[in-house]
C-alpha positions as YAML, in Angstrom:
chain: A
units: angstrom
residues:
- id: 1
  name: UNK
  ca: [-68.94, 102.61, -0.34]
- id: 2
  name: UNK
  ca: [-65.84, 102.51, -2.01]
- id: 3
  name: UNK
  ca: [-62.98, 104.96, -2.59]
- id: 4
  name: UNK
  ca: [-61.68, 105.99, -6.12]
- id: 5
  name: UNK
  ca: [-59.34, 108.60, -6.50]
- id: 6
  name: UNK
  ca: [-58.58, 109.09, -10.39]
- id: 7
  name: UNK
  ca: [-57.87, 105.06, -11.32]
- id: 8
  name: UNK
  ca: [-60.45, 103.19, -13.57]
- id: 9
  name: UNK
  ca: [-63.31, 101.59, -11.61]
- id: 10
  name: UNK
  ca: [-65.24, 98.03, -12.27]
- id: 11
  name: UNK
  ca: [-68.10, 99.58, -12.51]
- id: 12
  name: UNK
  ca: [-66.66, 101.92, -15.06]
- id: 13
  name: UNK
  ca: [-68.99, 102.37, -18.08]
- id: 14
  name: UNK
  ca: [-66.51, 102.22, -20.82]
- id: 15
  name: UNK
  ca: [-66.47, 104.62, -23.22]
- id: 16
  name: UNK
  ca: [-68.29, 107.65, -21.74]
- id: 17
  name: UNK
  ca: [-67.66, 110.65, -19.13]
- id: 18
  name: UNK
  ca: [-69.33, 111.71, -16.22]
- id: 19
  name: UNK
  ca: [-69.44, 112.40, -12.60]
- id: 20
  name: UNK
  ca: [-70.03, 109.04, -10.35]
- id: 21
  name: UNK
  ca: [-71.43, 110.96, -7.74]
- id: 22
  name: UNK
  ca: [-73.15, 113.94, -5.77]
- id: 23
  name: UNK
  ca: [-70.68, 114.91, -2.94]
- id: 24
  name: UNK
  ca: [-72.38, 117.13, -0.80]
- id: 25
  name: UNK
  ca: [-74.48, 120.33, -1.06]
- id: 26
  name: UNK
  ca: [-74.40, 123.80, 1.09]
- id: 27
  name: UNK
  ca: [-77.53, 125.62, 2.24]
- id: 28
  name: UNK
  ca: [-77.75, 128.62, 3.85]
- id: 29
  name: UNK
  ca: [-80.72, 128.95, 6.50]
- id: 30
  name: UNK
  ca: [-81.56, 132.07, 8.45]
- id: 31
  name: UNK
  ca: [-81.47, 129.97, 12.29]
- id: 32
  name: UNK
  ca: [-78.60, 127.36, 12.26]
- id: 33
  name: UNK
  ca: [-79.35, 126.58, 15.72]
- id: 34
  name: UNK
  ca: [-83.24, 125.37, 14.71]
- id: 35
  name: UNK
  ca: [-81.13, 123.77, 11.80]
- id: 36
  name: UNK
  ca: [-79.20, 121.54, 13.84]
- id: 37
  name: UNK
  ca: [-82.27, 120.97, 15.97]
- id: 38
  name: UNK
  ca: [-84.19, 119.50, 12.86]
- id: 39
  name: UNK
  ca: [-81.44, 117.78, 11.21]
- id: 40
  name: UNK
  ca: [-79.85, 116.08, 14.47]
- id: 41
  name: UNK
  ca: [-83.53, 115.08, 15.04]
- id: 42
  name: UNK
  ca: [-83.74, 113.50, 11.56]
- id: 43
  name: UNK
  ca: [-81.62, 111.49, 12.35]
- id: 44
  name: UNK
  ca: [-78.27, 112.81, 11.00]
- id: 45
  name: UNK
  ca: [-74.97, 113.98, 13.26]
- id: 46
  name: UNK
  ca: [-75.31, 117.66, 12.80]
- id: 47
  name: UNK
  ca: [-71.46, 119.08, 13.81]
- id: 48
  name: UNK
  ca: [-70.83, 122.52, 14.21]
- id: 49
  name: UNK
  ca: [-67.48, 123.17, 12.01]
- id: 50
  name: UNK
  ca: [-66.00, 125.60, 9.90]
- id: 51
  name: UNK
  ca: [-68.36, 128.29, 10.74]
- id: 52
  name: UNK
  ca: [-71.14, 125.99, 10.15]
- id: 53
  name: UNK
  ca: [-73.57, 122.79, 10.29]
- id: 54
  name: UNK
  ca: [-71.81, 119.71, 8.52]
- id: 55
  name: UNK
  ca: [-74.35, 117.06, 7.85]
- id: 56
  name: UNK
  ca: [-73.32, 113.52, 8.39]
- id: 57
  name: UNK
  ca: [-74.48, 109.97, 8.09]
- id: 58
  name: UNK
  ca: [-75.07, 106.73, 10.53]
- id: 59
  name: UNK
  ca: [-71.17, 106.05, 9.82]
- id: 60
  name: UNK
  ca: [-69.87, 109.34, 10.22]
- id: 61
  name: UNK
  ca: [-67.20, 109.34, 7.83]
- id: 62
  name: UNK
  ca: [-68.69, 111.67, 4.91]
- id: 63
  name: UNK
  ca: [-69.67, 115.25, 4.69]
- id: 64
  name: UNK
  ca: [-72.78, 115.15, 2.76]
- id: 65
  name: UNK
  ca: [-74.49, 118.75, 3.33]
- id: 66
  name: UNK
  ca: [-73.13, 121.89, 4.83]
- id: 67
  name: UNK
  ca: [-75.59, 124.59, 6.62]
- id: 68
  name: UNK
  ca: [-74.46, 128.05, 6.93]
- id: 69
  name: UNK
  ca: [-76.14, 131.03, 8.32]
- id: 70
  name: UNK
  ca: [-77.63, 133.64, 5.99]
- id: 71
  name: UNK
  ca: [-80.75, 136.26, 5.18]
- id: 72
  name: UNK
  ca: [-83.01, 133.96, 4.14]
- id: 73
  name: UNK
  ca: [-83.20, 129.75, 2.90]
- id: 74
  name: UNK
  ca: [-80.81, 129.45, 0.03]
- id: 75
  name: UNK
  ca: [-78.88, 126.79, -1.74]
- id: 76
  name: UNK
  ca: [-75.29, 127.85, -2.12]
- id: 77
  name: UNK
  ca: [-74.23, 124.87, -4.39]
- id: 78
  name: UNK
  ca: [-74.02, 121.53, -4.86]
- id: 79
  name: UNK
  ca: [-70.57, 119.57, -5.18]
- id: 80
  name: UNK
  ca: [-70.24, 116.74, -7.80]
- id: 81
  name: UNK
  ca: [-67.24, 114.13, -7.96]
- id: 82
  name: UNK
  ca: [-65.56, 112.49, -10.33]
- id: 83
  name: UNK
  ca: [-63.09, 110.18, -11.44]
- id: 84
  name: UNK
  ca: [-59.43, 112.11, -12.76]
- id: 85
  name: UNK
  ca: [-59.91, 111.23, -16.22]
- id: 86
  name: UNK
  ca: [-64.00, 112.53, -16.08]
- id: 87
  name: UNK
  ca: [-62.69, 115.46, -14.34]
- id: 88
  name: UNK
  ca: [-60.73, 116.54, -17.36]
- id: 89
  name: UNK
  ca: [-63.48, 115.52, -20.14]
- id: 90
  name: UNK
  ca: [-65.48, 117.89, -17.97]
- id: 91
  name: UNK
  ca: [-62.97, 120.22, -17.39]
- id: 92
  name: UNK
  ca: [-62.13, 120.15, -21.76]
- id: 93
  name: UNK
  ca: [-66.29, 120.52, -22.24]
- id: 94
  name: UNK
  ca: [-66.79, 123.54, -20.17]
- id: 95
  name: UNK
  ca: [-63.64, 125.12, -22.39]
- id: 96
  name: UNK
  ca: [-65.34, 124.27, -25.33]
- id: 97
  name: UNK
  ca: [-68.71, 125.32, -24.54]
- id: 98
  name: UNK
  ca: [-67.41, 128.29, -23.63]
- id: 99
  name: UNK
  ca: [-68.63, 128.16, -20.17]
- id: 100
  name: UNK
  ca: [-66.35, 130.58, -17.45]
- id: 101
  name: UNK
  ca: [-64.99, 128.57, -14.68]
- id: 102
  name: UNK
  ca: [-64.77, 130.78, -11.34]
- id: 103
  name: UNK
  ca: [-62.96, 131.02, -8.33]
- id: 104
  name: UNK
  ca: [-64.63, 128.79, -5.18]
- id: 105
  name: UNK
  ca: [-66.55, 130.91, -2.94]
- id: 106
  name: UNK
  ca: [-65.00, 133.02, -0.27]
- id: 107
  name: UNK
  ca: [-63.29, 131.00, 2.61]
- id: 108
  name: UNK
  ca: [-63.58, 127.22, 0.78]
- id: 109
  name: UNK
  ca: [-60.34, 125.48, -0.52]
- id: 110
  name: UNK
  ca: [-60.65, 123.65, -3.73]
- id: 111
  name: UNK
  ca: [-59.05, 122.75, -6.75]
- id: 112
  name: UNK
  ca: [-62.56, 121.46, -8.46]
- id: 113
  name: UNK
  ca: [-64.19, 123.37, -11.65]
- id: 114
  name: UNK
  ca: [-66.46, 125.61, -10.15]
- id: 115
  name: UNK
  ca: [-68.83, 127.48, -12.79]
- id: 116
  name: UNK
  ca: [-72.88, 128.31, -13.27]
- id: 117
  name: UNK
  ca: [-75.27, 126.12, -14.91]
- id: 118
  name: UNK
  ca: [-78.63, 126.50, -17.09]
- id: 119
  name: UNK
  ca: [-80.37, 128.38, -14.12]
- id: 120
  name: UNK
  ca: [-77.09, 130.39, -13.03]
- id: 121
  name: UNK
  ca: [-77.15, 128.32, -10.18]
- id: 122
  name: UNK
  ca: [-73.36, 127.57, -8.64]
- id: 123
  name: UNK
  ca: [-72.10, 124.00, -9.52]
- id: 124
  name: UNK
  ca: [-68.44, 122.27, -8.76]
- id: 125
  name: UNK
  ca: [-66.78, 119.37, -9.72]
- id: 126
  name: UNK
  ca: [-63.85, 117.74, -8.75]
- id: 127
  name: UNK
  ca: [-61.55, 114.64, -8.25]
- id: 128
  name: UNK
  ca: [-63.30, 112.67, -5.24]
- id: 129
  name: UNK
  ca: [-64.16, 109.08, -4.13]
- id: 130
  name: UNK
  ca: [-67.35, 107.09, -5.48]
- id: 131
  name: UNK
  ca: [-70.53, 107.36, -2.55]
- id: 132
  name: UNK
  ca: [-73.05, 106.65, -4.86]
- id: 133
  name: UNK
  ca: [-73.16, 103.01, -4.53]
- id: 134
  name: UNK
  ca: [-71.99, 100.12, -6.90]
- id: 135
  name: UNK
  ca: [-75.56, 98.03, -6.14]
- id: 136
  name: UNK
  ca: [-78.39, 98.45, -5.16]
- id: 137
  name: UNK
  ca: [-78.53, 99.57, -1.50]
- id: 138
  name: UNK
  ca: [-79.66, 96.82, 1.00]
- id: 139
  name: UNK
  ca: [-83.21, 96.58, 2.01]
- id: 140
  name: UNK
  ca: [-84.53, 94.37, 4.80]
- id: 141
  name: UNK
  ca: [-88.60, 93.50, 4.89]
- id: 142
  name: UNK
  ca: [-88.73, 90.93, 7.56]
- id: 143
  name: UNK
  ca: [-91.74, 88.85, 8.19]
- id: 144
  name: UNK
  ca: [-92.27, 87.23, 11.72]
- id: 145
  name: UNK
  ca: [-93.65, 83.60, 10.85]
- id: 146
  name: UNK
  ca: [-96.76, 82.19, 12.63]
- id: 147
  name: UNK
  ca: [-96.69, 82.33, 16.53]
- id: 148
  name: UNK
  ca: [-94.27, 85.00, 16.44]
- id: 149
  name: UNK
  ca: [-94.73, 89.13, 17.37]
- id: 150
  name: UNK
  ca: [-93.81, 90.84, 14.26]
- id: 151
  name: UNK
  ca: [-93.30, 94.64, 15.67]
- id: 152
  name: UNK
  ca: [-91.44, 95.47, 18.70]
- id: 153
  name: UNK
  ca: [-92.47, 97.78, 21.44]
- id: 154
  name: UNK
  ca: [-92.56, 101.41, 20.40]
- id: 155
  name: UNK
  ca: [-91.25, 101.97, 24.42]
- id: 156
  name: UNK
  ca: [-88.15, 100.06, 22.79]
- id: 157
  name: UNK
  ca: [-88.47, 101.69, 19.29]
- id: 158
  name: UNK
  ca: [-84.30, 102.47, 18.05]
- id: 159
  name: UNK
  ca: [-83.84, 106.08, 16.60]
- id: 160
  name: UNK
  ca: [-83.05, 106.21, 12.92]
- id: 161
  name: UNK
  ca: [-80.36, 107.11, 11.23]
- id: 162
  name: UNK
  ca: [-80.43, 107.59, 7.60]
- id: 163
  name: UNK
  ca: [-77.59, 106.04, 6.04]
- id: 164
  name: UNK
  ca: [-76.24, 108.30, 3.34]
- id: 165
  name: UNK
  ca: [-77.69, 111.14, 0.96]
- id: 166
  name: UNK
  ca: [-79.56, 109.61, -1.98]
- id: 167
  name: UNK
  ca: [-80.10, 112.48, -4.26]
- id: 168
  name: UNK
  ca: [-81.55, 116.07, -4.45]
- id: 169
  name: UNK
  ca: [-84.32, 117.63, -6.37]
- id: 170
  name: UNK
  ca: [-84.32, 121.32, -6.96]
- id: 171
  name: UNK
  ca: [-86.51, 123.71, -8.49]
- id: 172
  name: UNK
  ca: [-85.83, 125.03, -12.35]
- id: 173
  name: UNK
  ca: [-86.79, 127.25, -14.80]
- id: 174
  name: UNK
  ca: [-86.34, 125.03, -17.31]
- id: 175
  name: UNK
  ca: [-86.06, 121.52, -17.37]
- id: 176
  name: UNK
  ca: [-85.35, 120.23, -20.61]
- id: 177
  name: UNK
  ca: [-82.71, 123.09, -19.85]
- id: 178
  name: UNK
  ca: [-81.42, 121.00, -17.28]
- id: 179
  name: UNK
  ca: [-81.53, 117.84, -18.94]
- id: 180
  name: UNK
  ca: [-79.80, 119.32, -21.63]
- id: 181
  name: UNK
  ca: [-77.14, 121.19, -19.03]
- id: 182
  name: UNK
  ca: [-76.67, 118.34, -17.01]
- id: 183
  name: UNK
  ca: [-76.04, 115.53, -19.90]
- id: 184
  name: UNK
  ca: [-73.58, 117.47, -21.60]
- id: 185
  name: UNK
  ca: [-71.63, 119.29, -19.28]
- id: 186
  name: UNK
  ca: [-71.93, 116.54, -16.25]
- id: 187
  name: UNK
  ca: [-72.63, 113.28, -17.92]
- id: 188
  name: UNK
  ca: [-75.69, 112.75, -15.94]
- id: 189
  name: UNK
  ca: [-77.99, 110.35, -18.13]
- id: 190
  name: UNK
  ca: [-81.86, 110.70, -17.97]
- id: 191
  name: UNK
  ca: [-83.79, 107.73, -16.26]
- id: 192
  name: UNK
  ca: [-87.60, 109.30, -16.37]
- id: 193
  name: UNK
  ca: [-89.37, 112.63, -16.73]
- id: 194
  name: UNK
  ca: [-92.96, 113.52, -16.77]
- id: 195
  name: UNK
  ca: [-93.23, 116.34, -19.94]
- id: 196
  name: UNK
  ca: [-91.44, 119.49, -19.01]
- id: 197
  name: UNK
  ca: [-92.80, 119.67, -15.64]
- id: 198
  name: UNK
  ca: [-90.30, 116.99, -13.64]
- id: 199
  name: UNK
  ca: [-86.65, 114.64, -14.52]
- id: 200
  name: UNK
  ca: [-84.54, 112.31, -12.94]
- id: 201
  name: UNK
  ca: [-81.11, 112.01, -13.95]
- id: 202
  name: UNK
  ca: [-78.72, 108.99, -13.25]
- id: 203
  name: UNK
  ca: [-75.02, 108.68, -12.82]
- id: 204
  name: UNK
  ca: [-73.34, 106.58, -15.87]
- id: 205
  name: UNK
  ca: [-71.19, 104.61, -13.72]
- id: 206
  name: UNK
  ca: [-73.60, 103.11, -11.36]
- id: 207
  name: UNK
  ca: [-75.96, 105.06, -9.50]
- id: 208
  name: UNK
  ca: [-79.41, 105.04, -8.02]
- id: 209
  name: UNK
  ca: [-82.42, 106.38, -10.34]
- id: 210
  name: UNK
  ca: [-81.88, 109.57, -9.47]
- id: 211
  name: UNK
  ca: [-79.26, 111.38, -7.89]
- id: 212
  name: UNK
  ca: [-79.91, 114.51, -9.18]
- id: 213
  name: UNK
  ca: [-83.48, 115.54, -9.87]
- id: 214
  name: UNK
  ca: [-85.40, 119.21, -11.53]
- id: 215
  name: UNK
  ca: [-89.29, 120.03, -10.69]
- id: 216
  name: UNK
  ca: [-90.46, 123.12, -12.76]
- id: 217
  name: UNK
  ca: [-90.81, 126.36, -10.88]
- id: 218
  name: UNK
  ca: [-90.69, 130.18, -11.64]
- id: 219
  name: UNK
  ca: [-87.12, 130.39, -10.08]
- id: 220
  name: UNK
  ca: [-84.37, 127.96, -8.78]
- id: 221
  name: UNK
  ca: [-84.49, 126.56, -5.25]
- id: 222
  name: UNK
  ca: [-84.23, 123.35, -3.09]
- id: 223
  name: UNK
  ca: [-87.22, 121.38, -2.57]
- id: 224
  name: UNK
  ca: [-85.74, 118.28, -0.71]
- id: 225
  name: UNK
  ca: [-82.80, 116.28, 0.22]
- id: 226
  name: UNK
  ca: [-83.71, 112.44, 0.66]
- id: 227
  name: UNK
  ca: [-81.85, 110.19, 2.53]
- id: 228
  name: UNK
  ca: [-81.60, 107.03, 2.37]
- id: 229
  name: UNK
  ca: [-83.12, 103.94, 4.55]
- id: 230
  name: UNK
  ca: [-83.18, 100.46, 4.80]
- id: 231
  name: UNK
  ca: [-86.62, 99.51, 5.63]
- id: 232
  name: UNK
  ca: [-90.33, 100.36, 5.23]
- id: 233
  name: UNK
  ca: [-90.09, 100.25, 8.88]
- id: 234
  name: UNK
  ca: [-87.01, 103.25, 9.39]
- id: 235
  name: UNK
  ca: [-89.43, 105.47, 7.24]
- id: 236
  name: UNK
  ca: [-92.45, 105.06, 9.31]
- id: 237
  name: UNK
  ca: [-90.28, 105.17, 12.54]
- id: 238
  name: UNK
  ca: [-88.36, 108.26, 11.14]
- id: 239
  name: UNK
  ca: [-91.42, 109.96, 10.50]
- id: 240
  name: UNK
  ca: [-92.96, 109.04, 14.33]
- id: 241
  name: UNK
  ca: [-89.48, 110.41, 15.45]
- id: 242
  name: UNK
  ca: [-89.96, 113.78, 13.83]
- id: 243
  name: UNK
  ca: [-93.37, 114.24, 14.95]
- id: 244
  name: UNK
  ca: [-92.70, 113.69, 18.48]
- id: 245
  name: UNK
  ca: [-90.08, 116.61, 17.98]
- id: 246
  name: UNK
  ca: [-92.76, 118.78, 16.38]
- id: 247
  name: UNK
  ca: [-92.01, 117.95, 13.01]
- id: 248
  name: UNK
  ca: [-95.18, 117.06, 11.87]
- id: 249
  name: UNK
  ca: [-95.80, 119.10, 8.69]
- id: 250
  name: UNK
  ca: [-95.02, 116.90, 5.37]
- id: 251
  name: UNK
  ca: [-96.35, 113.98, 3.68]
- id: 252
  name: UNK
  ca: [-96.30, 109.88, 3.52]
- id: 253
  name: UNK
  ca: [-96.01, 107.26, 3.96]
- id: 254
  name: UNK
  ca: [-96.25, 106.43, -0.20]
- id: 255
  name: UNK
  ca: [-94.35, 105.36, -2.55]
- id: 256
  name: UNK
  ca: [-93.51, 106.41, -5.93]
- id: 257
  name: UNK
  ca: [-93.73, 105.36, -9.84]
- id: 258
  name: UNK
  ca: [-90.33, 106.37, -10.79]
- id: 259
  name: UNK
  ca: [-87.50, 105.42, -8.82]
- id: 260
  name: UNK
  ca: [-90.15, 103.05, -6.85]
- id: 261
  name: UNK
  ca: [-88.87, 104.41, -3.51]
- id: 262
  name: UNK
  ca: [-90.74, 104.46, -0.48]
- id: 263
  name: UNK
  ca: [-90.95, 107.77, 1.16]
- id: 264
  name: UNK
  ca: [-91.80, 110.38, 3.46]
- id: 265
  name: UNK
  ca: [-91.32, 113.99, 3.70]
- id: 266
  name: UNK
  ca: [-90.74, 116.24, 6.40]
- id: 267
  name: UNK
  ca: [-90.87, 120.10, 6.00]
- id: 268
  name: UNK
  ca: [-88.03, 122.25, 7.30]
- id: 269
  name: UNK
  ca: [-88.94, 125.65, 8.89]
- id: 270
  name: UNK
  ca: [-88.15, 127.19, 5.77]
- id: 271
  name: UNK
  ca: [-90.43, 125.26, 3.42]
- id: 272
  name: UNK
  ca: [-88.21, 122.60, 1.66]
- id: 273
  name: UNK
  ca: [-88.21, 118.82, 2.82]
- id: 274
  name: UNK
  ca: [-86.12, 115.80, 3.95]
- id: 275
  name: UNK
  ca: [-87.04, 112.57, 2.49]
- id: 276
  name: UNK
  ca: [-86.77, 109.38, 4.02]
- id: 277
  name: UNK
  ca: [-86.37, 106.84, 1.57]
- id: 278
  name: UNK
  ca: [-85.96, 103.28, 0.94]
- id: 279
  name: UNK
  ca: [-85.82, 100.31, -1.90]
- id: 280
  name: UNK
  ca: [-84.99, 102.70, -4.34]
- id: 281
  name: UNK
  ca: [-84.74, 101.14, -8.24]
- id: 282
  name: UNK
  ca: [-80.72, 100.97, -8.72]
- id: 283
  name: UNK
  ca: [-78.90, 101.71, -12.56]
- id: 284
  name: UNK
  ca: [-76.20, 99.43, -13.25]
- id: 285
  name: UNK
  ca: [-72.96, 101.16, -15.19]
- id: 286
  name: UNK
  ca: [-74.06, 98.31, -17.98]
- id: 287
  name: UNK
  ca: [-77.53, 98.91, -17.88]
- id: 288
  name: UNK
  ca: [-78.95, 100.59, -20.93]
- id: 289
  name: UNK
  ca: [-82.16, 102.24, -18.66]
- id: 290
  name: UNK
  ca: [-85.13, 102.67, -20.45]
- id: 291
  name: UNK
  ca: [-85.84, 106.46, -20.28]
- id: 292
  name: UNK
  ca: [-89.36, 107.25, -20.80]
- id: 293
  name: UNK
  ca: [-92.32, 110.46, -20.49]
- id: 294
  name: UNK
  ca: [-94.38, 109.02, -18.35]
- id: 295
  name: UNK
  ca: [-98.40, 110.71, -17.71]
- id: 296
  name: UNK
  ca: [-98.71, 113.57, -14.65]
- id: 297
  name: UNK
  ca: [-100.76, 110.65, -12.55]
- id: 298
  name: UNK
  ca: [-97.49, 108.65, -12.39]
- id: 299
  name: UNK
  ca: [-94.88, 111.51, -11.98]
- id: 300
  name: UNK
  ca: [-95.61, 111.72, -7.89]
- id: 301
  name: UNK
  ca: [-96.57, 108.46, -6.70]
- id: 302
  name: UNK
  ca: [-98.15, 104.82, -7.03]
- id: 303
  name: UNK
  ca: [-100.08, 105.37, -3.59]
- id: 304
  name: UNK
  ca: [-100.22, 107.64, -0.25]
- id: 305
  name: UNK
  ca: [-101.81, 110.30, 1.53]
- id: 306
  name: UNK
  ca: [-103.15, 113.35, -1.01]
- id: 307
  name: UNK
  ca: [-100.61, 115.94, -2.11]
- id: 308
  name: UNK
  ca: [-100.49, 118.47, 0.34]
- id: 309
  name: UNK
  ca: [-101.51, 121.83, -1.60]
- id: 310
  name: UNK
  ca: [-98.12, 123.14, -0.93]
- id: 311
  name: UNK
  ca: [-95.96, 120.53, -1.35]
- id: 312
  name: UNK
  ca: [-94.37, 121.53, -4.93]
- id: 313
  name: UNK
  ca: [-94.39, 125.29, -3.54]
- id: 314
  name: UNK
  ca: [-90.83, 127.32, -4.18]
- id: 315
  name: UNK
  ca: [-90.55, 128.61, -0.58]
- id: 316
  name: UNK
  ca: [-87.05, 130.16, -2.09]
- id: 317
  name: UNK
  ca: [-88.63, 132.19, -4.54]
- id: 318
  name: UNK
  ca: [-91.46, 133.37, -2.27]
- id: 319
  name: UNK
  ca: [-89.26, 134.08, 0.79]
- id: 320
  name: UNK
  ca: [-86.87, 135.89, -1.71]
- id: 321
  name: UNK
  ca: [-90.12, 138.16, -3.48]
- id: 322
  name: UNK
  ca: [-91.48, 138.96, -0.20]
...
């Protein structure tokens, strides 16, 4: 991790605006106490503050989700940083494109840009330190030699603890919308998509594949939050760990064709997922990515368990029509 308030990074790609990073996000559940139940049982310190669930990592030090109380499963917003000089490009493209900044939501302090996007979903953006990483994140895959036990005990098995938020995918209406929404206003850069049905966007100063991700749907709405891993192992173990809570709804272990991560899902009471992940493919702020449209058969994954029939479902939408 490394901290960057408003000065010109290495891993700076010259030349070009955009924000370096996806800060945190803020969901509203209808139980916070069976959210911090399934979150502190992923894996993650779940803290009650501020009227809320804040969401933190194996070190502790970063906010990356916040989980309120409300009606029904919503996502409030999502918070992107940036360095001072992005901040103002953005800031100078919203004017132009004629897009109305607003006033943060009742009862949080910030001077970011706060404003709707392509699905009139609420978006900010403001002056923060760098998360994403500046390489690709570490990934161990140890092999015992001859003579040796390669697995330890189970009876000895550690709990895992994912070590920051990788990136989110959410629902759209439209997602050459949000390619379009996201490139221009944001400076997100497109890595892969599958037609108009799926995209994964990149950050231009260094980022993983996808920090920010749009499935199509009939409505806007979270499908999952992944978090990131260091091991085949941790993903396997972190999906044993959630089962033994009761967790046992979602789907992996696989991996995936674009962004090469291994995964698996676990559903959330309320229909949306948290991904472990691990060995995800890693963008360089000088690497000109080869964006491509790749078939349906390789916009999911390489190899796993089937697709459960639900598993690109907008629980949002249905919990909100019902």
């Amino acid at each position: 991790m490394t901290a960057n308030l408003g000065f010109v990074h290495a891993a700076r790609r010259a030349g070009e605006f955009g924000v370096h990073s996806v800060d945190h996000f803020a969901l509203a559940v209808p139980d916070g106490a069976e959210a911090r139940r399934f979150y502190s049982s992923f894996g993650l310190d779940a803290r009650e503050e501020g009227g809320g669930i804040g969401l933190y990592a194996a070190d502790g030090a970063h906010r990356w989700g916040m989980i309120t109380e409300g009606e029904r499963k919503r996502l409030q917003y999502r918070s992107f940083a940036a360095w001072e000089e992005d901040f103002r490009a953005i800031r100078d493209r919203l004017q132009g494109l004629q897009i109305r900044r607003l006033d943060p939501p009742k009862g949080i302090e910030s001077q970011g840009l706060w404003f709707r996007d392509h699905d009139d979903e609420l978006v900010e953006v403001f002056i923060g330190e760098k998360t994403s990483l500046d390489a690709k994140s570490p990934f161990e895959c140890p092999v015992a030699p001859a003579g040796v036990r390669g697995a330890q005990g189970r009876s000895g098995a550690s709990k895992v603890h994912p070590r920051r938020l990788a990136h989110l995918l959410q629902f759209t209406r439209d997602v050459p919308g949000a390619i379009a929404f996201y490139s221009q206003v944001l400076g997100l850069r497109l890595s892969d998509r599958s037609g108009d049905g799926i995209a994964f966007l990149h950050g231009i100063h260094g980022s993983d594949h996808h920090m920010q991700a749009f499935a199509k749907s009939s409505g806007p709405g979270l499908h999952h939050c992944s978090w990131d891993v260091g091991s085949i192992g941790a993903v396997g173990l972190g999906a044993m760990q959630m089962a033994d809570k009761g967790y046992s709804e979602g789907w992996g272990l696989g991996r995936h064709v674009l962004g090469s991560n291994y995964f698996h899902y676990v559903r959330d009471p309320w229909g949306s997922y948290s991904e472990y992940s691990s060995d995800i493919d890693y963008i360089p702020a000088d690497c000109a990515w080869p964006a491509a449209d790749h078939p349906p058969e390789d916009a999911i994954y390489l190899w796993g368990p089937q697709l459960p029939a639900d598993f690109i479902v907008n629980h949002e939408i249905e919990n909100h029509e019902a």
